[in-house]
N, C-alpha and C positions, 0 to 999 in steps of 0.2 A: 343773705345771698340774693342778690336781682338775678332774675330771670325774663331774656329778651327772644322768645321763639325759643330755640334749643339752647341756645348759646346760655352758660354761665358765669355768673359776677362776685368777686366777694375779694373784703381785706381781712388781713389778719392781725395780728393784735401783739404784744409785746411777750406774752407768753407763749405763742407761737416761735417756735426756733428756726428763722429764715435765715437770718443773723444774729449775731451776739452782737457786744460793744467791747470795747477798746478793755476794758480791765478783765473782761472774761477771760477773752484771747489768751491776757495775762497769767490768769489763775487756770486753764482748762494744759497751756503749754502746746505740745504736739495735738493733744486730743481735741482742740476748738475747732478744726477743719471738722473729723469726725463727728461731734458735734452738732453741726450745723448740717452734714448731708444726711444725718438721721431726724433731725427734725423736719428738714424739708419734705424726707422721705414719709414722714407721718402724715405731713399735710398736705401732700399728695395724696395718699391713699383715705385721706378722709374725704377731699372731694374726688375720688373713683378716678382720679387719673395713675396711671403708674408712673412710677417716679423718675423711671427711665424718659417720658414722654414730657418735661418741662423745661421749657428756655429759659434762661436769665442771662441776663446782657451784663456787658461790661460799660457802665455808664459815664461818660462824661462831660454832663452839662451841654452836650452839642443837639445838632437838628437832625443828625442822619436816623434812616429807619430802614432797616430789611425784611425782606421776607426770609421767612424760616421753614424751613419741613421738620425739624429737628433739633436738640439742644447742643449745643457748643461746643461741651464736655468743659475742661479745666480753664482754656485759653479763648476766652470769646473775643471778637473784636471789638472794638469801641463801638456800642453805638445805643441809643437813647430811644428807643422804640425798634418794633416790630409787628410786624401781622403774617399772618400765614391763612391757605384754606384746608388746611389738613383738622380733619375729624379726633380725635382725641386725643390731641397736641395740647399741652397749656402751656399761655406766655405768663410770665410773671417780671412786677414791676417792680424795682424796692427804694423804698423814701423814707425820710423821718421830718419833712418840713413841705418840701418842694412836693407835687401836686402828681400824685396818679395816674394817667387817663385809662381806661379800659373799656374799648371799645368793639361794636360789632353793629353790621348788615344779615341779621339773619336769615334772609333771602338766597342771599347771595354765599352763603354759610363764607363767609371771611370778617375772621376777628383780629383785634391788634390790640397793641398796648405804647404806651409814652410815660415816659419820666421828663415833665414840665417844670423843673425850676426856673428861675427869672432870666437865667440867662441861656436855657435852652429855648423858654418861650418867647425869649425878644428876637431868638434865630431863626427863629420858624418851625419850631418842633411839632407844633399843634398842623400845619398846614401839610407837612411831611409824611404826618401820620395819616390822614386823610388823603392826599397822593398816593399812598403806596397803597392804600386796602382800594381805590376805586382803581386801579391801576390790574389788580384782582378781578374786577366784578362788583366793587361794592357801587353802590351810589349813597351820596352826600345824605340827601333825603332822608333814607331808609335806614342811615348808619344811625347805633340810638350808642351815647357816650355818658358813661358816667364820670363821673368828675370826685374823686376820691378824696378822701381826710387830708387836710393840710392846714400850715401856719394859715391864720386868716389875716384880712385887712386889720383887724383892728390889734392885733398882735406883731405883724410885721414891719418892725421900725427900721428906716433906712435912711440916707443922707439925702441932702437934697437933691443933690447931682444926680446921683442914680437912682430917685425918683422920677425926676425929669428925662434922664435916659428911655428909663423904663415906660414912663407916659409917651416917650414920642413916636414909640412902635406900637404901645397897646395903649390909648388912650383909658380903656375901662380900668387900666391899672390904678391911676391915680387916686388917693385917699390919705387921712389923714387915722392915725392910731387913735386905742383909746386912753392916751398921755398927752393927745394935741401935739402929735410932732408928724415927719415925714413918712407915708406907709404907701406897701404896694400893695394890692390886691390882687393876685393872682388867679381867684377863681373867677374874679368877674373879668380880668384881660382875656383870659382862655374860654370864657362863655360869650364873650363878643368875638372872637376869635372864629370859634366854629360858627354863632351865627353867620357870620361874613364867608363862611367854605359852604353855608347851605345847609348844615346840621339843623335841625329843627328839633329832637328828641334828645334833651340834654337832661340826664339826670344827677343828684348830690348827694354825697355824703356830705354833710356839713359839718362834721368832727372838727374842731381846732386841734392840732395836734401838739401846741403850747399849751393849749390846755386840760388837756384829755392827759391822762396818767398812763391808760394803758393803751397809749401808744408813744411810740419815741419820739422823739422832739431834738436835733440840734441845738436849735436859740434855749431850750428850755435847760437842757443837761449838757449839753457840749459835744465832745465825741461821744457817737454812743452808735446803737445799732438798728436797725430798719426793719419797717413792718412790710408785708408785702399785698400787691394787688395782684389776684389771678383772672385770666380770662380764658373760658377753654368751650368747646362745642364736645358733649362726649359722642366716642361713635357709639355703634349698634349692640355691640357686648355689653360696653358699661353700660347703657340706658337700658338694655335687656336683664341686665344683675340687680339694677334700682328697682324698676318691677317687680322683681323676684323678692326682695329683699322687704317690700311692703307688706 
């Protein structure tokens, strides 16, 4: 778990029940919904949020980003990031390849989150996300982002066309695998990225997620299911129960 001023950071891992994958569903039937809101419900209450109190978006692959006071419920709308400056609210992100972000201005108590794949971050997902939290209060400077577990450059093999697509919006994309064929690099497009919005506090998980077991991977298993990023500020009860609880 990172810790930036109040604000808190952390992923979760494949044994974490954020989601299942594709054959659970299968075997679980009616009960994989159930399922899945009790395990979120645990890893809520492990990091001292109530379970009532966590966003999860409805993602797809685009650049929009909202602010939130509150979670969705069943029917969220589309959108690939969020921040809010509500005190013991979490956002949460979910991936199995595509890149993270979770981010905060702890000054300014406004935190957000982005789901960055290649073709949210050729749309400007990364710049979006940073729009809407300074749009808040936050500033550039001060916002400190980590940059979570994902396929890396040297795993992520791609054609050449949509290498070049992808290098002519993010130049740091461009790389080659470790097969010597066409690859993108996403966390180095998305750290030139921020640098260029004024981010200066960029931190890593460096996880490969093809490579790492206990985390999910698309390119590595196929359909399957997502680990997740949380970002949350707790308010004044929960950081009075941690206290208590030392």
């Amino acid at each position: 778990m990172l810790r930036a001023g109040d604000v808190r950071m952390m992923f979760t891992d494949r044994h974490d029940v954020v989601s299942i994958p594709p054959e659970e569903v299968a075997r679980l039937g009616p009960k994989a919904r159930e399922a899945v809101v009790n395990g979120r419900a645990a890893v809520a209450e492990r990091l001292r949020l109530s379970p009532d109190r966590v966003v999860y978006l409805r993602q797809v692959h685009g650049a929009d980003v909202g602010y939130v006071t509150g979670p969705f419920g069943q029917d969220p709308p589309p959108l690939d990031g969020a921040c809010t400056d509500q005190a013991g609210l979490g956002l949460a992100v979910l991936v199995a390849d595509c890149v993270p972000l979770l981010a905060a201005d702890p000054e300014a108590g406004v935190i957000g989150v982005a789901h960055a794949g290649r073709m949210g971050t050729t749309a400007g997902i990364v710049g979006s996300l940073i729009t809407a939290m300074t749009a808040r209060g936050a500033a550039a400077s001060r916002t400190v982002v980590l940059i979570g577990p994902s396929i890396c450059g040297s795993c992520y093999e791609v054609s050449p066309e949509v290498r070049a697509r992808t290098a002519a919006v993010a130049p740091e994309a461009m790389c080659t695998t470790r097969w010597g064929t066409p690859g993108v690099d996403l966390r180095a497009a998305i750290t030139g990225q921020l640098h260029g919005l004024g981010v200066r506090d960029i931190r890593h998980d460096r996880r490969c997620t093809m490579e790492t077991a206990s985390l999910y991977s698309y390119r590595r298993e196929g359909p399957t299911g997502d680990f997740a990023g949380y970002v949350w500020r707790p308010d004044r009860s929960s950081l009075t129960r941690s206290r208590n609880a030392v």
